[in-house]
C-alpha positions in Angstrom: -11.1 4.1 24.2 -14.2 3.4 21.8 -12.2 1.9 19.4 -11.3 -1.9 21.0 -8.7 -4.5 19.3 -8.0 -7.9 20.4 -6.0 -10.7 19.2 -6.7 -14.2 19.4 -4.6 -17.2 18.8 -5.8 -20.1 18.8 -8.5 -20.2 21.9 -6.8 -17.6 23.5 -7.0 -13.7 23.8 -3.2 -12.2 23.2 -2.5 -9.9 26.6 -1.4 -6.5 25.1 -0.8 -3.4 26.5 -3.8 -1.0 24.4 -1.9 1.6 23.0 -1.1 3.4 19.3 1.6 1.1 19.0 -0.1 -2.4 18.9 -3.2 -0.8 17.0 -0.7 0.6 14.3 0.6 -2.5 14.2 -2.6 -4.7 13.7 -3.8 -2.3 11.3 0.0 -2.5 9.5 -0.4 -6.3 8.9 -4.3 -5.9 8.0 -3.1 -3.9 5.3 -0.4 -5.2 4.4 -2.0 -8.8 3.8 -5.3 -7.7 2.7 -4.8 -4.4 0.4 -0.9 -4.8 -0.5 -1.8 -2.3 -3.3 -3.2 0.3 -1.2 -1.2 3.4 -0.8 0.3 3.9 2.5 0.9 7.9 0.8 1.7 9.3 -2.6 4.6 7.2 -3.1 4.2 3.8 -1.1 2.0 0.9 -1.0 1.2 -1.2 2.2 3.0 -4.1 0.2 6.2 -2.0 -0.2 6.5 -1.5 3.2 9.4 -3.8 4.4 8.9 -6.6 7.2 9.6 -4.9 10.7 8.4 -2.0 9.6 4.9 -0.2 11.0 2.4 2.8 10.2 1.7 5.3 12.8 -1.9 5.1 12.8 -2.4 7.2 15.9 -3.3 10.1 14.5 -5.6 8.6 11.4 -9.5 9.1 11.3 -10.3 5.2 11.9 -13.9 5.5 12.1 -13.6 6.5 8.5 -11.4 4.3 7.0 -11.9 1.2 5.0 -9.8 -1.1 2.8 -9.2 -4.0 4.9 -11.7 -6.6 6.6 -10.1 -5.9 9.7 -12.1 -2.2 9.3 -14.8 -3.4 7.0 -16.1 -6.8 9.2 -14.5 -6.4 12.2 -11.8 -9.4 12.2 -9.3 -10.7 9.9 -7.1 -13.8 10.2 -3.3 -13.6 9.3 -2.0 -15.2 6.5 1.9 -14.4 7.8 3.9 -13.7 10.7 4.6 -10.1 11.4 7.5 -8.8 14.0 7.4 -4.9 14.9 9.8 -3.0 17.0 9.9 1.0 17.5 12.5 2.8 20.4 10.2 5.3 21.8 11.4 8.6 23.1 11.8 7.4 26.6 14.6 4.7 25.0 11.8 1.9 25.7 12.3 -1.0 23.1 8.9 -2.1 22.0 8.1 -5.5 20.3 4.8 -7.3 19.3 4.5 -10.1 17.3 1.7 -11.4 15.2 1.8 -14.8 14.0 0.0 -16.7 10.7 -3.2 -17.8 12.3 -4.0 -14.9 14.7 -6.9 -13.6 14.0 -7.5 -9.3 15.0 -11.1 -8.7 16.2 -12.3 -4.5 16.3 -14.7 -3.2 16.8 -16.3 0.3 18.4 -17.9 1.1 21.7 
């Protein structure tokens, strides 16, 4: 993909499986911690969005979008902890944690 995420914690590189799930996730918590105002759509703000709960990114226009130093340097350390789960279609019970310290790298290809 030419869009790469990584997360760090501590000295260490988080193994993750690349998929729209953990980048929806890392972009969730970007938002949520660093443009809490920032509507999510017409009605709802990244800092409305309840704890466990993520934004499908996988179908967004990423190269384009801004609002976040996540997007806008390229990293961003966590100020909280943030716990996702989704059941995907195939019954498959998905989690990924990110924890106050981590800090989300991007950047493009």
């Amino acid at each position: 993909m030419p869009f790469n995420i990584e997360v760090r914690r501590g000295d260490k590189k988080l193994k993750t499986q690349w998929d729209f799930f953990v980048l929806s996730c890392c972009l969730t918590a970007a938002y949520k911690e660093d443009a809490p105002d920032r509507y999510v759509n017409d009605d709802v703000k990244y800092g409305d969005i309840p704890d466990g709960t993520w934004v499908d990114f996988s179908m967004a226009p990423i190269y384009l979008m801004d609002g976040c130093s996540l997007l806008e340097l390229g990293t961003q350390t966590l100020h909280n902890d943030h716990s996702f789960e989704s059941v995907f279609p195939n019954q498959e019970l998905r989690q990924f944690e990110l924890k106050k310290g981590d800090i989300i790298n991007c950047w493009r290809d």
